[in-house]
Structure formats: C-alpha cells, structure tokens
C-alpha positions in Angstrom: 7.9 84.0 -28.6 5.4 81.3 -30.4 2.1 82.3 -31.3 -1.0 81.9 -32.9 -1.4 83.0 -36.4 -3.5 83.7 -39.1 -5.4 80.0 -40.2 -3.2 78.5 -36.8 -4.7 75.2 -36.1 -6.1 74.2 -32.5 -6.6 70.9 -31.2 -9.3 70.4 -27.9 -9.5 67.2 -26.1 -12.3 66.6 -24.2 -15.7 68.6 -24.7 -16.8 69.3 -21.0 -17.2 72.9 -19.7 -13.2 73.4 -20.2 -12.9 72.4 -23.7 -16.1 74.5 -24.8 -15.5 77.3 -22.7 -12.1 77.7 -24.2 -13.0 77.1 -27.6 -15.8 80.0 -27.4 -13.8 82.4 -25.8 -11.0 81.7 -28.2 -13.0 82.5 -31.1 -14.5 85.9 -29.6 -10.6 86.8 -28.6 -9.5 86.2 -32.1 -12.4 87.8 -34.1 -11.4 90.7 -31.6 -8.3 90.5 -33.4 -9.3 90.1 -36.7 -7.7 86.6 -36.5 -9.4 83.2 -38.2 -8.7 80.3 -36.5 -9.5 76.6 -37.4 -10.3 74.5 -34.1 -11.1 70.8 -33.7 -12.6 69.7 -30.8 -11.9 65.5 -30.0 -14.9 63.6 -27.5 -15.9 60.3 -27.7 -18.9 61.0 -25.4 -22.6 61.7 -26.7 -24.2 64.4 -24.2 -27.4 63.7 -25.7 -27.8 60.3 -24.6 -28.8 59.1 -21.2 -26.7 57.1 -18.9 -22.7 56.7 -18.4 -22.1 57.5 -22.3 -23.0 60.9 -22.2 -22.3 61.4 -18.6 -19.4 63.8 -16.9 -20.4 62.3 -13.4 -20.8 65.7 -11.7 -23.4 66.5 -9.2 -24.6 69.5 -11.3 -25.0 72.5 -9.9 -24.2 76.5 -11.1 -23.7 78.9 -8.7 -25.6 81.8 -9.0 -22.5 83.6 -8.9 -21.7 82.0 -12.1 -25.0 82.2 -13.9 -24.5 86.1 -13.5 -21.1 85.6 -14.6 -21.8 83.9 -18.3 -24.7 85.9 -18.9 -22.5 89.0 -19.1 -20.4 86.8 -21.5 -23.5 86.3 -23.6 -24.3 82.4 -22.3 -27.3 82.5 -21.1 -29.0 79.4 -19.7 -32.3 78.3 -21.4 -34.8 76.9 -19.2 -34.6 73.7 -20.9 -31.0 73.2 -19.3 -32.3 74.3 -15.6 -33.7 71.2 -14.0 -34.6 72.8 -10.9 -34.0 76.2 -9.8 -32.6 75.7 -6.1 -33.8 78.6 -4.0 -32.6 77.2 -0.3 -30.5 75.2 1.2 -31.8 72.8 4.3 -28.8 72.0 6.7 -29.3 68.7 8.0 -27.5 67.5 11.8 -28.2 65.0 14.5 -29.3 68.2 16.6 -31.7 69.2 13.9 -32.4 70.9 10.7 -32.7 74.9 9.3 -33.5 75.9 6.1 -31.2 79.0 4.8 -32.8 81.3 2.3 -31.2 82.4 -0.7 -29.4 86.1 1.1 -31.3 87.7 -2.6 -34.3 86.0 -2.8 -33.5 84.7 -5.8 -34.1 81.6 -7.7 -30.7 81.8 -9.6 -28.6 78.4 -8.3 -29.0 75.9 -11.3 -29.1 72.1 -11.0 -28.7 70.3 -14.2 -27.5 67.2 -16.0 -24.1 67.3 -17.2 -25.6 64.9 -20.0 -28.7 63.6 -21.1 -29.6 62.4 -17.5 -29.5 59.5 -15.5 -29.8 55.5 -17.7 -33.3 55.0 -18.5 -33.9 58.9 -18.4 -37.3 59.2 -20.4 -38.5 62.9 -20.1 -37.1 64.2 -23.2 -37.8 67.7 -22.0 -34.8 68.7 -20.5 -30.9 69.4 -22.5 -27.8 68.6 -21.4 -26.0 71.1 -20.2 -22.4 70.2 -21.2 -24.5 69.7 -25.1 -25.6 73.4 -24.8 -21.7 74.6 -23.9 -21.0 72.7 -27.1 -23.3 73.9 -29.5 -22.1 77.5 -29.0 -19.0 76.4 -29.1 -19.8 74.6 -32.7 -21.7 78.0 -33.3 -18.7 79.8 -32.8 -17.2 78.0 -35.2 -15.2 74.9 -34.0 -15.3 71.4 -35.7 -16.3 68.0 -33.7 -14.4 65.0 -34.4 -15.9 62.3 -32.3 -13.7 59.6 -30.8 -11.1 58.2 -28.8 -7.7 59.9 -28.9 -5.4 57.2 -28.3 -1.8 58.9 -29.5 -0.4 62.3 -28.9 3.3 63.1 -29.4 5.4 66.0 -31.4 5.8 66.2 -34.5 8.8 68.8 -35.6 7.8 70.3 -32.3 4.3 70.6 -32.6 1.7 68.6 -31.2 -0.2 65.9 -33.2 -3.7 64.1 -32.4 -5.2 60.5 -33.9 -8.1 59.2 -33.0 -8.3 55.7 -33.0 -8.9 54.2 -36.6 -8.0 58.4 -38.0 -5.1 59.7 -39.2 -2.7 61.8 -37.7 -3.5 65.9 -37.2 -0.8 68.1 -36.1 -1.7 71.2 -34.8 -0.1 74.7 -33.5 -1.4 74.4 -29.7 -3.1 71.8 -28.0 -5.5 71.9 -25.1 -6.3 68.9 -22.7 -9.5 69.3 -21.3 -10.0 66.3 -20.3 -11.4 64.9 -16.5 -9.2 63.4 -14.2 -11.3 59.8 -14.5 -9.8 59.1 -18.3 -6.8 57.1 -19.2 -6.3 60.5 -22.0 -3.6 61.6 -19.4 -1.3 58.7 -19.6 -0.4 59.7 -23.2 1.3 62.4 -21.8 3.4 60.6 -19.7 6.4 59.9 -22.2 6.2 63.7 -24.0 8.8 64.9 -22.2 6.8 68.0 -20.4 7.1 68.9 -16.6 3.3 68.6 -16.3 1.9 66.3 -13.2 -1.4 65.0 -12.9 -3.4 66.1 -10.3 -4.2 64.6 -6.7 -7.5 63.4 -6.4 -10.0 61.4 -3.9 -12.9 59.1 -4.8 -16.4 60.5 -4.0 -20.0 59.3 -4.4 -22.7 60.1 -7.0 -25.8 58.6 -7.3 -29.3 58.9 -8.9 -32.6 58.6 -7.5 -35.9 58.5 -9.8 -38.6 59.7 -7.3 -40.8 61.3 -9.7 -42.0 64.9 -10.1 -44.6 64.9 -7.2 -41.9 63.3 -4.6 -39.4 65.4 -5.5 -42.1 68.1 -4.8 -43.1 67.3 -1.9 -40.3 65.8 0.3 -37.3 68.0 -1.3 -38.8 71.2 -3.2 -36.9 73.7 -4.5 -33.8 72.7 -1.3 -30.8 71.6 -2.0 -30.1 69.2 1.2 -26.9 69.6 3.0 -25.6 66.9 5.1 -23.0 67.5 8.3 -23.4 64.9 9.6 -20.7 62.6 12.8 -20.1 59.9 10.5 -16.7 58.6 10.4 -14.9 59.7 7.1 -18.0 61.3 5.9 -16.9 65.3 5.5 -19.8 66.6 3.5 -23.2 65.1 1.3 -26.1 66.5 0.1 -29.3 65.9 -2.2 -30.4 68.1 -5.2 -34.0 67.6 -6.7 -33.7 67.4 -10.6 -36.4 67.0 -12.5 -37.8 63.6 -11.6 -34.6 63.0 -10.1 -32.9 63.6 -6.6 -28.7 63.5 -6.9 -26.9 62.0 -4.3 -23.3 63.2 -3.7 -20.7 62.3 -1.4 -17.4 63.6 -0.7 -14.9 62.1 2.4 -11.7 59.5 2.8 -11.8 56.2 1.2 -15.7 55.9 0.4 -16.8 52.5 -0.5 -19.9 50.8 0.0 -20.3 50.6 4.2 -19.9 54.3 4.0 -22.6 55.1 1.7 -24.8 52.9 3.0 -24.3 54.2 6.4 -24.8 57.8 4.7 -27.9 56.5 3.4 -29.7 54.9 6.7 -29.5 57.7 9.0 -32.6 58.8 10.0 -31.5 62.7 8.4 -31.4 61.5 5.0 -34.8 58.9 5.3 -36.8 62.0 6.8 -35.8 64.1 3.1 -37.3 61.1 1.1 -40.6 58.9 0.0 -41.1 56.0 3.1 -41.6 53.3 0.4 -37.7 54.6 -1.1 -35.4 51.7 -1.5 -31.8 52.8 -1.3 -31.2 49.9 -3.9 -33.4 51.1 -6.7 -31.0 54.0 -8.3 -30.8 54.8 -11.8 -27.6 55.5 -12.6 -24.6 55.6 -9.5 -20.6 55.8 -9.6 -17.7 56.7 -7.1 -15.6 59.3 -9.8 -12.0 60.8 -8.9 -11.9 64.4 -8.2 -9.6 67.2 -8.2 -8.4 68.2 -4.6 -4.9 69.4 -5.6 -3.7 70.8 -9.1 -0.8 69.8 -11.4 1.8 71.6 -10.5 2.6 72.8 -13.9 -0.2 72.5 -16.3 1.4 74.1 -19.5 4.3 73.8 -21.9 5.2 75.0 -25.5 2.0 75.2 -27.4 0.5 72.9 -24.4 -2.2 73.5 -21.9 -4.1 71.6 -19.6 -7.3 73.4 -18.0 -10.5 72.2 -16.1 -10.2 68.9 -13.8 -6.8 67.9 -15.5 -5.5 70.7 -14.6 -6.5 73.3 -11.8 -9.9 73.5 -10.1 -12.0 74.0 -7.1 -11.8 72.6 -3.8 -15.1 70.7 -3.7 -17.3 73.2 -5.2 -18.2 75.1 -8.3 -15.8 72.8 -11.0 -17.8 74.4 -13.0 -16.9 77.9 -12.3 -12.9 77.1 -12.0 -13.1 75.3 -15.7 -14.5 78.8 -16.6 -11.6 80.8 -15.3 -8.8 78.7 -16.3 -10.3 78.2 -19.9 -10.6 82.0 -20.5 -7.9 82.5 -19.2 -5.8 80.4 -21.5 -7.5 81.3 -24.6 -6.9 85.1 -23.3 -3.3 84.5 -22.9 -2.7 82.4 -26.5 -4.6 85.2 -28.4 -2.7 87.9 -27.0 0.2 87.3 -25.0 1.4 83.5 -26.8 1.4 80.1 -26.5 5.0 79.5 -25.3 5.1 78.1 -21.8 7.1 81.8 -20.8 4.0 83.1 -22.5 1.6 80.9 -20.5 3.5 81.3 -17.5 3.5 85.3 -17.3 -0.4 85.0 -17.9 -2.3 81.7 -17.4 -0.3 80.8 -14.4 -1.4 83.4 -12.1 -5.1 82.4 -12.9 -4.5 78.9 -11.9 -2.1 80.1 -8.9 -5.0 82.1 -7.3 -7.5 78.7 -7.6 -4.2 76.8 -5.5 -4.2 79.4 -3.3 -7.7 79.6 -2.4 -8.3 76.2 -1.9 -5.9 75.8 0.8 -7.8 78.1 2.4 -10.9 76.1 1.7 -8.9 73.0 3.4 -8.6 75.0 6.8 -12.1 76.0 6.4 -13.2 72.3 5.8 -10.6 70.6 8.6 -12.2 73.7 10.8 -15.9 72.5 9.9 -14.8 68.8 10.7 -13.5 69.8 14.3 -16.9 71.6 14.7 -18.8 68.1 13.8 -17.0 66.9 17.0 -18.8 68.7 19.3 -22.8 68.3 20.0 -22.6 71.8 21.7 -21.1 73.2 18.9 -23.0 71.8 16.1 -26.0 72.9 17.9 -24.7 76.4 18.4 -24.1 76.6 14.6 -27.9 75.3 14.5 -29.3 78.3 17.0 -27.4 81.1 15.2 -29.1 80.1 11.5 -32.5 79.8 12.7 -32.4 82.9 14.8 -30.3 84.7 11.4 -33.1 83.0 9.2 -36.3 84.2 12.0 -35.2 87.6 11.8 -33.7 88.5 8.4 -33.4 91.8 9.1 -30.5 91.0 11.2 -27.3 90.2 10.1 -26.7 87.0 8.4 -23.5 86.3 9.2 -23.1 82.5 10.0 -26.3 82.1 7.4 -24.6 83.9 4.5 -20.6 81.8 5.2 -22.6 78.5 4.8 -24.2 79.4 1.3 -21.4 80.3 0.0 -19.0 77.5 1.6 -22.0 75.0 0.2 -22.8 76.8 -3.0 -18.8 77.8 -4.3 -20.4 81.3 -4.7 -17.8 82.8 -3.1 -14.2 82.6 -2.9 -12.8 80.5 0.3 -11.1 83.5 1.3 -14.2 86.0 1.3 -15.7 83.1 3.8 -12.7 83.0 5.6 -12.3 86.7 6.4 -16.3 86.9 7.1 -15.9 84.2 9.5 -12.8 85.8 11.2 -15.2 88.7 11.6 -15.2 90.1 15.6 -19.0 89.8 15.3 -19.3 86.8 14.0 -16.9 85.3 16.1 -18.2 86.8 19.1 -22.1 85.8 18.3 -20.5 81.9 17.7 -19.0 82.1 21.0 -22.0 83.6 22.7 -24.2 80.8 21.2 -21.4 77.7 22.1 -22.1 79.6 25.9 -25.7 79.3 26.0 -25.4 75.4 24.6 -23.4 75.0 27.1 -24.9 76.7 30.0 -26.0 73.9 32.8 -29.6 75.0 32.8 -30.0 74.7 29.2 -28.1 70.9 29.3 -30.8 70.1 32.2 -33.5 70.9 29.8 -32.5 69.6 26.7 -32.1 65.9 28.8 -35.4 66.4 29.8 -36.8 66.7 26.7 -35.0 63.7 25.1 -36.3 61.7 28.3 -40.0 63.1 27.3 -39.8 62.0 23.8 -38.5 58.5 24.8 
C-alpha cells in the first residue's frame, strides 16, 4: 500500500481553507510521527490585497460551532480577522420580522473577509482570513510558490506540477484544493482518474460600503435573513462587516431581474440607509457553488477536498473544508495515500457530508413549501417571537432556524428536532390559530386601518 515517507514531497493547489487546513494538520500528524515532510503550496491569489485578486467570493461567516472547534485545534481567531461578531439573527417575511437570540448568549458567529476586503477597501485594520489560515500553515512549515498551475499529469506514476513560466515538480501525493469557479479542474480531465467534478448552481454576492455608523445603526450586530415569496429566490441574507454589509443570494438561475427584485422589496430597504443606492456596490459577483459532491474525489496519491470536492449544502463551506482536509491528511499520515487507503478512511468523512445534505435538501424543499402559505409563514413568525418573549420556554422552532441559517448543526440534528412531537404539535397549534376565522377577520381589519 503507498505511503508517505520520510522527506515525501506534497504538492497543494489552491490556498483557501482546504489547502491550509490540510497542510497544518498534515504537519502536526507527521511530527506526531516523527515524520519530516516537505510541502508546496501553489496560489496565484494575494489575500492581502483588496478586490477580486485576493478574493474567494464567499459570504464569510464561521459558525460558532466551528470557532469552538479550531480553538481546540490550537487556531484561534485574532480579533483582527473578526469583522463583526454576529450575535442575532433577524428573520425577515412579508408577514413581519423577529429577531432570534444567540440560544448561549454568546458573541461567537464570526463574519470576515475571505481576503483583503471588498475593491477600494481602505481600513487597513482588519486581516484576511483565508491569509491568517496560511500563515500558520507557512508557520507549520510549508513552502508558497505563487502562480498559475497550468499542467498536471504523471510522471512514472506520480504526480507532477508546473506553474506557468516554472519548471516541472513531481511529487509523492497531490492535493487539489481548489474552488469550483477555476479552470484548475480541467487539467484533470485527460489523467485518467474516476474523479467527477462537482454539481453546482450560480448564487449572488455582493458588497455594500455603508460606513461604520450605518452599519451600526440599521444592521448591528444581526445577521439579516431573508424568506422571502419571490420566484426562484430560496434563501438571502445581509451580514454587517466592518464598514461593509454582504449581500448573498442563493436560488435557480439568478441573474440580474432577480436580484434586483431581491433588492427593492420593501424587507430589505427597511434594513438599510434611505439615501442607499442599490447601484453603488463595491465589489459584486454571481460565483458557482457546491450543491452536490464528486462522486469520487481521490485516486493513487490524489485527493481532492474543500469546494472541488465535497462540501456543505449552502452553509458552513467553511466548516466542511475543515473536515475533509483533516480528514485526508489523517488518513495519508496514517492509514496511506492509495485510493484503497483513501477509500477505507477519507471516504467515509466525505460520505457522511453527501449524506447530510440530502437531508438539508428536504429541509430546504420543506422550507420552500412553507413560503407558499401566508398562514404558515406567519405561524412560523408567532412561534419565534413568543419562543424569543419568553426564553425560559423552549426554543424549539427558534433554536432549528439558527442552526439551519448558521450550518452550526448538522441537517440531521435539525431534522430530528423538527420531527420532534412538541414541535410538531406547537407548529400545528400555531397554523390553527392563523387560521382560525376570527383571527383572519382581524388581521383584514388591520390592513384596511393602515391603508
């Protein structure tokens, strides 16, 4: 079985969260071991620059799940990385708005820049968070070579890098860590390996300088959640960073008309300055992402983790490049780097992702058959507020939309909590007062007051 050796050389393309979260925990693995081993990391991208050239076009938040999670592996986030520390969530409908509480009361949700910030970014104050990952990776020990890979094939049966203008490197195992938005994964195309690239769907990302005040003032500390009836809209929301508000998008086929009908609802122009000009972004882009794995990201001395790879429905990318790149570096210190090797103990890590997010899917087809209904999105409305009026009580329907909007929980945690008897029967009990006659009467009157 082929494995890593004393002096083995490893290659990394791509320098996001993947790459640098396998290269650290490859190096604490092997020192573990007593093992040395010489790794190059290959990325063209600057982090520390502002704008599209050090950009991973992400919306950029940590779960507080994960933040917990890498400080226990020694990564802990400096405050210079933490644009904002998001300590509610405001859920945004036609039928109203709630706020939902952190369930700890705890300022531990992180929204940062995956680079240097949005083009034209001058505050200077604030690091890049994928430039942290790889400084600890450099730290650790690996070497940067910055450029464009432009060839990969085998050589004797292992795998060799250029860069373009560079000479050749061939190395013992190779990991791609490369997004799903890069030409990087047509090179693999005629390499003879069952790998398939993953499905994907355009979403929406866009930038917003507001200034620190605004952002103060008319967003906070929130992260705003949009669920919103607009046709092939499934989810948006707005994150205050810095001087900056992020606007994210996720749906079918999103082009212009949808965002722009996003954009002029009255529930996103009540969350923003009046004099705010939908046309005057800083940085925006409409990036692939992930909504269905490869089918077989490894081979001999080959692995593919983050976005190219496996990841999360949605949410927490972030968190899923984690897993899978610990995973792999776990498995080629001390199981191999043969694709038996990877399959016996990489595989089942990116298996349990799959699984889970076809949960997520019925959870999020479920959501979208909710959005239907006024009575029901307005049942969904009374049980937060009366959860987040009382938090004494259970917060049942408050505590399955954190974690469905934060990626702080599995699907399948949310799944089973909102399967729950109790939950299911307070949901029911609410959809029966919404749509009680009385109550219907009432609520018309009301609209015919306000008009």
């Amino acid at each position: 079985m082929l494995s890593l050796d004393e002096n083995s050389r490893v290659a990394v393309i791509g320098a996001g969260p993947a790459g640098t979260f396998f290269s650290y925990f490859l190096f604490a693995m092997a020192e573990r071991v007593g093992q040395e081993i010489q790794l190059d990391i290959f990325e063209s991208r600057n982090f520390a620059s502002p704008g599209p050239s050090g950009c991973n076009m992400c919306g950029g938040i940590v779960s507080e799940s994960l933040v917990q999670t890498l400080a226990t592996e020694g990564i802990n986030l400096p405050a210079s990385v933490i644009q904002r520390g998001i300590d509610s969530y405001v859920l945004h409908m036609d039928v109203g708005s709630v706020k939902i509480e952190t369930p700890l009361q705890e300022k531990r949700i992180g929204a940062v820049h995956r680079g240097a910030g949005p083009r034209g970014n001058q505050e200077g104050q604030w690091d890049s968070f994928d430039n942290f990952l790889l400084k600890l990776a450099r730290d650790k020990g690996a070497n940067i070579i910055s450029g464009r890979v432009d060839e990969i094939r085998w050589e004797d049966g292992r795998p060799a890098v250029k860069v373009r203008g560079g000479e050749s490197r061939v190395y013992d195992l190779l990991v791609v860590a490369v997004g799903v938005n890069t030409a990087t994964l047509k090179l693999f195309q005629d390499m003879d390996i069952k790998y398939t690239a993953p499905e994907t769907t355009k979403t929406f990302i866009c930038e917003y300088a507001l200034g620190k005040e605004k952002i103060e003032n008319y967003l906070g500390s929130s992260m705003h959640t949009y669920l919103l009836k607009i046709p092939r809209l499934e989810f948006a929301a707005m994150i205050p960073k810095g001087e900056y508000a992020t606007v994210c998008m996720l749906g079918k086929k999103i082009d212009k008309e949808l965002v722009q009908s996003f954009l002029n609802t009255p529930e996103v122009k009540r969350c923003l300055p009046p004099d705010w000009d939908s046309q005057q972004e800083a940085c925006r882009c409409m990036p692939k992402i992930n909504i269905k794995g490869s089918s077989h990201p490894f081979s001999d001395r080959l692995i593919f983790v983050g976005d190219c790879g496996i990841s999360r429905l949605y949410k927490d990318g972030i968190g899923a490049a984690y897993k899978t790149a610990k995973a792999a570096a776990t498995t080629a210190v001390f199981t191999g780097i043969s694709e038996e090797a990877l399959k016996q103990r990489f595989w089942p890590a990116c298996q349990k992702l799959e699984k889970d997010n076809r949960i997520g899917k019925l959870i999020f087809s479920s959501v979208g058959l909710i959005q239907s209904f006024p009575f029901a999105r307005r049942a969904i409305l009374r049980m937060v507020a009366k959860e987040q009026q009382n938090r004494g009580m259970p917060q049942r329907m408050s505590t399955s939309l954190w974690d469905l909007f934060t990626g702080s929980a599995p699907y399948r945690e949310v799944l089973l909590r909102m399967a729950h008897p109790l939950f299911l029967s307070s949901l029911i009990w609410n959809i029966v007062i919404e749509l009680w006659p009385f109550r219907r009467r009432k609520q018309k009157g009301r609209s015919h007051e306000e008009e």
